[in-house]
Each structure stands twice: as C-alpha cells, then as structure tokens.
C-alpha positions as CSV (number, residue, x, y, z in Angstrom):
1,X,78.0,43.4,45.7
2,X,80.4,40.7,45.6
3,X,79.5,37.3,47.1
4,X,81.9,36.2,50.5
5,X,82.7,33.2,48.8
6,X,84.1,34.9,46.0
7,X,86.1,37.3,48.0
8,X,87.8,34.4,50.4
9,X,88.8,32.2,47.0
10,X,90.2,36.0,45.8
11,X,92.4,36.3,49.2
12,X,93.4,32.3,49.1
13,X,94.6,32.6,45.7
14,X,96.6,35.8,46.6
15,X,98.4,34.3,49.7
16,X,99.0,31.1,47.8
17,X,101.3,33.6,45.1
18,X,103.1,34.8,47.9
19,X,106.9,32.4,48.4
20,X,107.2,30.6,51.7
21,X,110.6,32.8,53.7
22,X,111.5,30.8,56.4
23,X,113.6,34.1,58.3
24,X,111.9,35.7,60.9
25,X,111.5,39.2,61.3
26,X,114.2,41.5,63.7
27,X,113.3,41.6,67.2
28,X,109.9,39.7,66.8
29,X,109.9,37.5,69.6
30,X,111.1,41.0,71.7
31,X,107.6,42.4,70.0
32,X,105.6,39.4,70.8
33,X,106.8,38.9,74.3
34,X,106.3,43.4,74.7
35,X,102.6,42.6,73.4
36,X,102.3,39.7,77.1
37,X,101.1,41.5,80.0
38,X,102.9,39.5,83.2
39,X,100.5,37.6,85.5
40,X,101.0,38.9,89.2
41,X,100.9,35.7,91.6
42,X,98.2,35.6,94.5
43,X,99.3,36.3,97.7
44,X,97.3,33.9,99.7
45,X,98.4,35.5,103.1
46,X,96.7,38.8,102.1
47,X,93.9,37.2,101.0
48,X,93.7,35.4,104.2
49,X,94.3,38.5,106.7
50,X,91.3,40.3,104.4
51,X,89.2,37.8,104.7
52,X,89.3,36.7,108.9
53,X,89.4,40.9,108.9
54,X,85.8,40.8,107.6
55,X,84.9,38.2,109.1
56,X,85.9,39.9,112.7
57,X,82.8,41.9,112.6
58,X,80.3,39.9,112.1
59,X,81.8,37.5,115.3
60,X,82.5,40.9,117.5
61,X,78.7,41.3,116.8
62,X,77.5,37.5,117.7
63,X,80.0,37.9,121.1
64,X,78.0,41.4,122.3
65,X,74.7,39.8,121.0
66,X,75.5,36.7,123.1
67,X,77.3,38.6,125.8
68,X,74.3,41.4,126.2
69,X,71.3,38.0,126.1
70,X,73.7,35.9,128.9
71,X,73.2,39.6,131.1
72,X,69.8,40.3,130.6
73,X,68.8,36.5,130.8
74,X,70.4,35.6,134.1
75,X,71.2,36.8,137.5
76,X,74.1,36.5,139.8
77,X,73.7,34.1,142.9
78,X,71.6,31.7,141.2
79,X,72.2,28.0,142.8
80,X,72.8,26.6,139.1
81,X,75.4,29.2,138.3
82,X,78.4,27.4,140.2
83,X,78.1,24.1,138.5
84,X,78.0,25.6,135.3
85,X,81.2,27.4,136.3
86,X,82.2,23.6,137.3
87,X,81.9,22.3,134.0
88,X,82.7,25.0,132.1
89,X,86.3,24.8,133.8
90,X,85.8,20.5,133.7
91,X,85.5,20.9,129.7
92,X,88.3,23.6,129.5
93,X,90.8,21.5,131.3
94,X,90.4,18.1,130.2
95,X,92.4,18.3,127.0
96,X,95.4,19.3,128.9
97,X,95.0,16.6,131.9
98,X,95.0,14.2,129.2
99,X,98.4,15.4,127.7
100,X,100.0,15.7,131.6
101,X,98.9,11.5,131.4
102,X,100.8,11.3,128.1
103,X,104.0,12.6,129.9
C-alpha cells in the first residue's frame, strides 16, 4: 500500500500540469445559485400568537385554581369583605384620577 504522502505529492504534481483558464463555465453561477436553498424569514407575529396561545392554559388554570381557593376559603357577609372591595376599587381607579389631574 501506498503511503498518503506519496499519493497527495502524486495529485499536487498532476493539478500543477494542468494550464490556469481564466473562463468560466456556461450557466455556472445559475448552477451554483440552483445548488442555495432560500432562507424563509421568521414571522415574529406567529411566533408571538403561539407562544401567549400556550401560555393561555397554564393562566386559565392559575385563575380557576385561584378562583375555586378565594370560594372555598371565604364566605359572603364577612365584615372585612367591604373594605377589601374598597381598596380593591381605590387601587383600580387611582391611575386614571391621576390622568383626569393631568387634564
């Protein structure tokens, strides 16, 4: 069997025999550019609507979790139950009384 090193200084010798043609081939660049596949651009507002879709689940489960614990944890009537109610409508509000000031 022949050595490797012998073989490459066999194929450097052969290509060195062969003359320089500075022409290129018919078509080539038409070959080289059929041989590109075309890169398809992202569409980042798919991407977004899949991902908040998958995320919809898990949050649909944390509100009926929450909802079904809020139920089961607490009665009507209780005396605390109107103030929450209080500030729960103080916290929603205040954003928009401080825009109203602004006007």
């Amino acid at each position: 069997m022949k050595q490797p090193q012998d073989m490459y200084e066999r194929l450097f010798r052969a290509a060195r025999r062969i003359r320089e043609d500075d022409t290129v081939p018919y078509a080539f660049e038409k070959r080289i550019m059929a041989h590109i596949t075309p890169v398809e651009s992202v569409d980042s507002g798919s991407f977004w609507a899949l991902g908040l879709w998958k995320a919809s689940v898990p949050c649909l489960a944390l509100m009926l979790c929450t909802t079904l614990w809020a139920s089961m944890n607490g009665s009507a009537g209780q005396p605390g139950e109107e103030a929450l109610v209080n500030e729960l409508q103080l916290t929603m509000i205040q954003p928009l009384q401080s825009l109203e000031e602004t006007w």
